[in-house]
N, C-alpha and C positions, 0 to 999 in steps of 0.2 A: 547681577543676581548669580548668585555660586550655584551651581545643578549637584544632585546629589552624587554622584559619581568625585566629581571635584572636592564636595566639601567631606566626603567618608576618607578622601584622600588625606585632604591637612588636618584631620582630624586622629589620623592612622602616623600619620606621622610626630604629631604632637604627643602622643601619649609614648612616644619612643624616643623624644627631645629629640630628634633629627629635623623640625623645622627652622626655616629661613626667617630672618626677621619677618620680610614681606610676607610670607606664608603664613606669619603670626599676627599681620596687620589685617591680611586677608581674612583670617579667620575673627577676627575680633568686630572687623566691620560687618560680617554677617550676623555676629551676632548681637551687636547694637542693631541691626534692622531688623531682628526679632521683638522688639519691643514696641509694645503696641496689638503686634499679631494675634491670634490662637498661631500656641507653640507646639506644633508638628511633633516634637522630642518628647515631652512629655504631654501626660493625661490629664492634668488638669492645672491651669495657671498659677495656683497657689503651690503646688510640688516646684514649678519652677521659681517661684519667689523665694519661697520659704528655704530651698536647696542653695541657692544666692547668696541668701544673708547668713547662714551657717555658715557659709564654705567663705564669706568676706569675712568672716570674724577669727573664722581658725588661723587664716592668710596674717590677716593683721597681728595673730598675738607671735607668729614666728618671727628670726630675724629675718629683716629686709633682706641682709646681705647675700639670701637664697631669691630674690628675687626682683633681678639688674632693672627689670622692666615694669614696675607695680601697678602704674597706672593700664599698660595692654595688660599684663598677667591676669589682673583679678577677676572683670569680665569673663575671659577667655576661660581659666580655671574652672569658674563658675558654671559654664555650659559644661566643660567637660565632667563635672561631676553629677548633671543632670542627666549625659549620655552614657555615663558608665551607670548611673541608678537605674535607668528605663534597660541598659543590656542592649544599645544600639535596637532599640525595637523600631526606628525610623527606616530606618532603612532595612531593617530585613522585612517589617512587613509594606512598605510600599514601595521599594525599589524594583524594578523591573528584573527580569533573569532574559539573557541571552538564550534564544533557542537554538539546540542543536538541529543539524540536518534529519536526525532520525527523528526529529521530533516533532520537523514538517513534515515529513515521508508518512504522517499518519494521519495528514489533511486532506481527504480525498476531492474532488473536483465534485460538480452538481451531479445528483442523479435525478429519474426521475418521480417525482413524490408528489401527490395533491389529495388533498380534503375537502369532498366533495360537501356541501352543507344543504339541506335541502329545508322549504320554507318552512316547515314545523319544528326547525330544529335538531334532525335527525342528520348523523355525519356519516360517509361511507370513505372508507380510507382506499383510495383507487390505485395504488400502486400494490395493495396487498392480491387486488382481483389476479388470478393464475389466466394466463392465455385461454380462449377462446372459454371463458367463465362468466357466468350470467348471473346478477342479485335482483332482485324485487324488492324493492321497499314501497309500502303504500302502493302506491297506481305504478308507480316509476321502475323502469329495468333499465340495468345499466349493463355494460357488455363489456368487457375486451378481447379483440381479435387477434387472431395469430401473430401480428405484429406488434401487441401491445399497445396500440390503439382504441381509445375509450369514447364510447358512444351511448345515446342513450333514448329511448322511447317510450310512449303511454303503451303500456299494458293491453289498455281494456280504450281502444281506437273507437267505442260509441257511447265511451264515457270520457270527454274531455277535459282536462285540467288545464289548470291555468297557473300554476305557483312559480313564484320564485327560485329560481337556485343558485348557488355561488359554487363555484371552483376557488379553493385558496393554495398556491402554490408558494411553500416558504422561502426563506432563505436558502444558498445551496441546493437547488433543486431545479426542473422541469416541469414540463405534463404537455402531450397533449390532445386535443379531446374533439370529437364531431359533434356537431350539434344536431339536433333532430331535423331543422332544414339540408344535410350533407353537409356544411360550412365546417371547414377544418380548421381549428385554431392550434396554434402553438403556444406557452405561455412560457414565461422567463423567470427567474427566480422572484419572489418576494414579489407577486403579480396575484391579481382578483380579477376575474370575470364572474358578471353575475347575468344570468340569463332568465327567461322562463323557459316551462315545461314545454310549451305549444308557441309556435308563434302566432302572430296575427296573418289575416289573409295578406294585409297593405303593407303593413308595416312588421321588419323581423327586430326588436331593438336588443344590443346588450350593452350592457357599462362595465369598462376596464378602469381598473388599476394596477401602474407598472406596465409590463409590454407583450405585447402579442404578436404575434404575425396569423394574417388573415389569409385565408383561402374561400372566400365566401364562394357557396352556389349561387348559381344564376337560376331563378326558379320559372315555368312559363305564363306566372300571372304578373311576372314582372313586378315583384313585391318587392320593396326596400329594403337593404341591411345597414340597420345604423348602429354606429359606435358610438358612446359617447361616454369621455373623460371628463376631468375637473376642468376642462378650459378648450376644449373643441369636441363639437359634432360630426362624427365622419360620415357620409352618406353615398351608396354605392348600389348597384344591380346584381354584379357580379365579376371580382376581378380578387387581385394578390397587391395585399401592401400589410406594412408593418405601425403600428404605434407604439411610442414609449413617450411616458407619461408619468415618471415614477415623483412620489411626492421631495425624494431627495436630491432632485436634478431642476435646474432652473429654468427649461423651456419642455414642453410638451412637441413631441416632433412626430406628423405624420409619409411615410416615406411609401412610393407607390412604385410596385414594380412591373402591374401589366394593367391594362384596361386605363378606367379614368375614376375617380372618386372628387366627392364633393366636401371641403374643408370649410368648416363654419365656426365662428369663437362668439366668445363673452361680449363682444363689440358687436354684432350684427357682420363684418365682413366675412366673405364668401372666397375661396380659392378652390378652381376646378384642374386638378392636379394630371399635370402626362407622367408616363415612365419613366422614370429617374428623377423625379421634382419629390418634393417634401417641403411642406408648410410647417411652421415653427411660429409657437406663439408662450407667452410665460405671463398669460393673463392679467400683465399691466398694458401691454402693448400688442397690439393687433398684427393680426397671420403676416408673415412674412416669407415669399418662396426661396425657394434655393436648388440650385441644381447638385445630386449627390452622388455615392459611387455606393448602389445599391448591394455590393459585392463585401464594403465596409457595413452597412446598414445592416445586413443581415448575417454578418459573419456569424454570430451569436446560430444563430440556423442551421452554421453548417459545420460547428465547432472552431472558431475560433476568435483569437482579439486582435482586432485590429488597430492597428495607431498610424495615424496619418500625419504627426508632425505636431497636432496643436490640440489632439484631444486627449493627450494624456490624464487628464484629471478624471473626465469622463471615463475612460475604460479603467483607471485604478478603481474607480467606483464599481464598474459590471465585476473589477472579479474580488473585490473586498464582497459584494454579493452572491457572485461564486463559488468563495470557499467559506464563507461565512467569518468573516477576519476584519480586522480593522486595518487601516492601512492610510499613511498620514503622510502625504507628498511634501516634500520641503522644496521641490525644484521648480524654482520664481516659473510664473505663467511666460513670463517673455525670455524665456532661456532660448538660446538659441540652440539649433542641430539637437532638436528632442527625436525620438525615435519613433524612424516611421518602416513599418511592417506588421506582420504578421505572428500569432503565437498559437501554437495549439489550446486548447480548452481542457482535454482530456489529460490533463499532466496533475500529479500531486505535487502539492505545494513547494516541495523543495526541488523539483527538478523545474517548476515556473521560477522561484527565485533565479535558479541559475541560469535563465533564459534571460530572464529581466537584467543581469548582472550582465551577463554578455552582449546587451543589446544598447547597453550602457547606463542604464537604469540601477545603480547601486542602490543597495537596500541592507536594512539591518532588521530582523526580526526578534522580536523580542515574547517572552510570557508575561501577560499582566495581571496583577493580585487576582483578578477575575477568572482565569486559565485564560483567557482570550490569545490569540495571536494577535498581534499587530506586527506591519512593517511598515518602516521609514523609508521612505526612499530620497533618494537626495543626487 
């Protein structure tokens, strides 16, 4: 299969008689494998029939002796006259463009952003709240303090509610937010916690999507704080662990960094996790522990990526997240000597490539018809 780069090549050179035989064989067997296809070149199958048989008939009435090779030429011809009628429209409209440095230099890293949704419906955009700045909506006040930390409370404390809310933090972004029992959450890009207004006395529940890092309070009626994803129940009193859950990663992994928490899955099995353990389960197959290096687990918290040798795939995902970029690894899972350290978070895009290049991680970034970035890495 000829990639487009390769075939705009023999194609550049044949309209200037500088190719090689092989280069002519090449090009002709491409386009014998166009037939059959939807033809990429042209808009619609009949222009490339129809452009065929004209340009086989003009061929046939000249002398042969213009043309050594009749049975490669005429095919061959024939495409080239359907890519000089389209104006080479293949390749300028879906050929990729190489992106400059300056042109990553204008992909800035996550900040932080969340859309607050609350159960009627109603959204509050919480990154726009100004330092130590107060909103009411309906019963609900929301707060950010001095540190840009977002909290929130019932209004009217002998009128109690009970609603729904959701935090949606996008792609490229942050947030993070206290809950009305003190419980500190942090959230990670492209991440959903949904909560209520009030907890219950027994029971505190919220359900994530994507990743969080928990700071739960310990409250003194000794009331539960449960988490709960698409494929585990985390259940706790009061302590620090992390989940990630994201639906484009293939196992759900909960990681504990103080106290003890209780892991429950789709299966009925149960894991009561110590500091530094993380249960991991991808809802075919039941919780399985692991000892981990909470310092990797939570780099993400403390600004940055970490790579440990064998989760390359995994963190091109956290920062294809990150910057909001597409990013398409070519280096086979069993490669040996992948790279393992450390990367800052806080870097635009093109000063991360050249971290990634230095660290051996070659990469080609490219513009795709969509603006999108993507990088190769190989």
């Amino acid at each position: 299969m000829i990639d487009k780069n390769r075939l705009l090549q023999l194609l550049t050179k044949f309209h200037a008689n500088k190719e090689s035989r092989a280069e002519r064989d090449e090009l002709l067997k491409w386009y014998e494998d166009q037939e059959g296809k939807p033809y990429s070149i042209a808009e619609e199958e009949e222009v490339r029939n129809g452009a065929k048989e004209r340009l086989i008939q003009s061929i046939s009435a000249r002398p042969t002796k213009r043309f050594p090779y009749p049975l490669v030429w005429l095919p061959v011809a024939a495409a080239m006259l359907i890519v000089g009628f389209i104006g080479f429209k293949y390749f300028f409209a879906n050929n990729e463009k190489l992106a400059s440095m300056e042109e990553l230099s204008q992909i800035k890293p996550a900040k932080e952003h969340a859309i607050m949704t609350l159960e009627n419906g109603k959204e509050i955009n919480l990154d726009q709240l100004a330092l130590n700045e107060e909103v009411q909506v309906d019963n609900l006040i929301i707060k950010k303090d001095e540190n840009g930390k977002v909290s929130y409370f019932v209004a009217n404390t002998n009128e109690p509610i009970n609603q729904m809310n959701s935090i949606h933090v996008p792609i490229a972004a942050t947030f993070p937010i206290t809950l009305s029992d003190g419980t500190r959450v942090l959230l990670n890009s492209d991440s959903k916690l949904s909560f209520p207004s009030t907890f219950d006395a027994k029971e505190r529940i919220v359900e994530l999507e994507g990743e969080g890092y928990f700071e739960v309070a310990h409250l003194s009626n000794n009331s539960r704080f449960i988490v709960k994803t698409a494929d585990q129940t985390i259940e706790v009193l009061g302590t620090k662990f992390n989940i990630k859950g994201y639906k484009s990663e293939e196992t759900t992994q909960t990681s504990l960094k103080e106290g003890s928490v209780k892991v429950s899955d789709n299966y009925g099995k149960q894991l009561l996790l110590k500091p530094n353990q993380q249960a991991k389960s991808n809802g075919s197959n039941p919780l399985a522990l692991a000892q981990v290096n909470m310092d990797q687990v939570l780099g993400w918290t403390n600004g940055e990526f970490f790579f440990d040798g064998n989760n390359t795939n995994e963190v091109l995902r956290e920062i294809a997240r990150w910057y909001n970029i597409d990013i398409e690894n070519k280096i086979a899972s069993h490669a040996p000597n992948q790279y393992v350290g450390a990367i800052p978070r806080n870097l635009t895009l093109n000063r991360l490539v050249e971290l990634l290049n230095y660290a051996g991680l070659k990469s080609t970034a490219t513009i795709m018809n969509n603006q999108r970035i993507k990088l190769q890495i190989y």
